[in-house]
N, C-alpha and C positions, 0 to 999 in steps of 0.2 A: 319165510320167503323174502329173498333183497331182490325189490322190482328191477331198478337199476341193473345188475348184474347178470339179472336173469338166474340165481341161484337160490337153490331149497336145504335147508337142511332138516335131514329127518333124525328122530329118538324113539327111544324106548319108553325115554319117561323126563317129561320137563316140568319145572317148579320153578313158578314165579308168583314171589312176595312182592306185595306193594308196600310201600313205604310214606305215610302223608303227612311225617314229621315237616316237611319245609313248604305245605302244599299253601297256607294261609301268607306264613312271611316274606319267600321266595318263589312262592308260583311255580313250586316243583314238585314232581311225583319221580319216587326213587325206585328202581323194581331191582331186585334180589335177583338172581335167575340161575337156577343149577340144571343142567340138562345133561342128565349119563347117556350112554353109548349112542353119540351122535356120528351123523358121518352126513358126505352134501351128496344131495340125492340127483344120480343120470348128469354127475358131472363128465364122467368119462367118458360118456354118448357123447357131452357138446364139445371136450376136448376134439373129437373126432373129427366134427362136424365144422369147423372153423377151417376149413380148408387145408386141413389133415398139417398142422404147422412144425411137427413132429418131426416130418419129413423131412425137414431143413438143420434138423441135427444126428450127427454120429448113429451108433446101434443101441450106445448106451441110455441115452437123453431119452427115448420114448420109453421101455419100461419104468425109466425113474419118474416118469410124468402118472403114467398110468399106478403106481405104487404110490404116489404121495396125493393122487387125486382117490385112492379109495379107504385114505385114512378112516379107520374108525378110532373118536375120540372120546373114553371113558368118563371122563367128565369134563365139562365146560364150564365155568362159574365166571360170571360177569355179574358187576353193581353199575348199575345206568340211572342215570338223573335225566329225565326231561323236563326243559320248561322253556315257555317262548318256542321257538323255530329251532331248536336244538336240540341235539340229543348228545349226551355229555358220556363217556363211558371212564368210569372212573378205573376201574380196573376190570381186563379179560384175561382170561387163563386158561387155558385148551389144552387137553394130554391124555398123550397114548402112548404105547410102548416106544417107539421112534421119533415121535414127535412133538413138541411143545412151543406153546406158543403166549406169549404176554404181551398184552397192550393195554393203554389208554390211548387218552384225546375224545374228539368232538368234532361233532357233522352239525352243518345245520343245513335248513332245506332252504335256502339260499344257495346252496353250493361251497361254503369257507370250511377248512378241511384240517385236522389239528391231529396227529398221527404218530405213535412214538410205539416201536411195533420190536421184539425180538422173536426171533423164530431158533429152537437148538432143535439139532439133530444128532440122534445117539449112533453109537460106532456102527450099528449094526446096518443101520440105512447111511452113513458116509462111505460105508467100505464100498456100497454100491456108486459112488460119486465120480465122475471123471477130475482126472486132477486140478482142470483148469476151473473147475467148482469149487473142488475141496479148496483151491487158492484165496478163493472168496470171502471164507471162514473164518473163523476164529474161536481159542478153547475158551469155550462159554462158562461160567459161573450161572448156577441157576439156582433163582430164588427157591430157598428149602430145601436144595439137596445138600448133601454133606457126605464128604469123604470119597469112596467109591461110587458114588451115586452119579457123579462129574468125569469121573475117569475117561478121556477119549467124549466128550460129548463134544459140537462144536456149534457155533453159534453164529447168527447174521442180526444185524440190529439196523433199523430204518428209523428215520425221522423222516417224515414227509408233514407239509404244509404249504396248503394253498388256499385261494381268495378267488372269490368271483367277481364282488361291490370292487375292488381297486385286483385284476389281475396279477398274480404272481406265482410263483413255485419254488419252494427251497427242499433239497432234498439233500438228506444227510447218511451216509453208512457210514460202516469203519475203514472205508476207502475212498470215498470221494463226497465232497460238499458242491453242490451245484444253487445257484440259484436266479430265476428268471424276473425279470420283471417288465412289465407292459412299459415303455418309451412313451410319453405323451408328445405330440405333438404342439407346438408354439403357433 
């Protein structure tokens, strides 16, 4: 459950290792964590529910919403370090037949936010894409496949970072670099 978000994700079957190699030097516990056939549980109720936002695009945009919200993900493997106020995700990795997803970075509960996120999508879920999406894209490279395996896959890659203690937001795709920062006053 992420309270934040207000999202659940449910399995069939979750395995998480603790790890207490760093727990004495670095004041950290590592967790291992594989979870097969996951998917987020009554997302598509609250898709709904937000004031039907759906509504505000094309015919195509609501079943692509409704289809990427009931992904189910065959396996999920993330290595997470916590220590201090943070929670450090060293590597995530999420995949199903259409969809994959890699990340790291770090949250802490402070609010500072450290994000470097790709998401590919295989031909079979782009053919469903309106163009001005597809435009978005790019042919991704994915870690481990080879050959055929890449064929027509296509890819979105994010960097996000942000700060609470000193205000900011840098936000980075393969199309545009944005970055905010709080003006102090004199």
């Amino acid at each position: 459950m992420i309270r934040d978000f207000d999202l659940a994700l449910g399995s069939q079957k979750a395995t998480i290792e603790p790890d207490f190699s760093e727990l004495l030097d670095k004041k950290a516990i590592i967790l291992k964590c594989i979870i097969k056939n996951a998917a987020f549980l009554d997302i598509g109720e609250k898709i709904k529910n937000t004031g039907d936002l759906s509504g505000l695009f094309d015919g195509k945009i609501p079943p692509l919403l409704n289809r990427l919200a009931n992904v189910l993900f065959g396996t999920i493997e993330a290595d997470l370090r916590i220590f201090g106020e943070t929670l450090e995700f060293r590597s995530f990795k999420a995949e199903s037949g259409d969809i994959e997803v890699s990340a790291s970075g770090s949250v802490t509960e402070s609010g500072d936010t450290k994000l470097d996120l790709e998401i590919f999508f295989s031909p079979g879920i782009t053919a469903t894409f309106p163009e001005e999406l597809k435009s978005l894209l790019k042919a991704g490279e994915r870690e481990g496949a080879s050959g055929g395996e890449t064929a027509g896959w296509l890819s979105y890659r994010v960097k996000l970072e942000s700060g609470e203690s000193k205000p900011f937001l840098k936000l980075e795709t393969d199309f545009i670099k944005l970055e905010f920062k709080q003006i102090e006053e004199h």
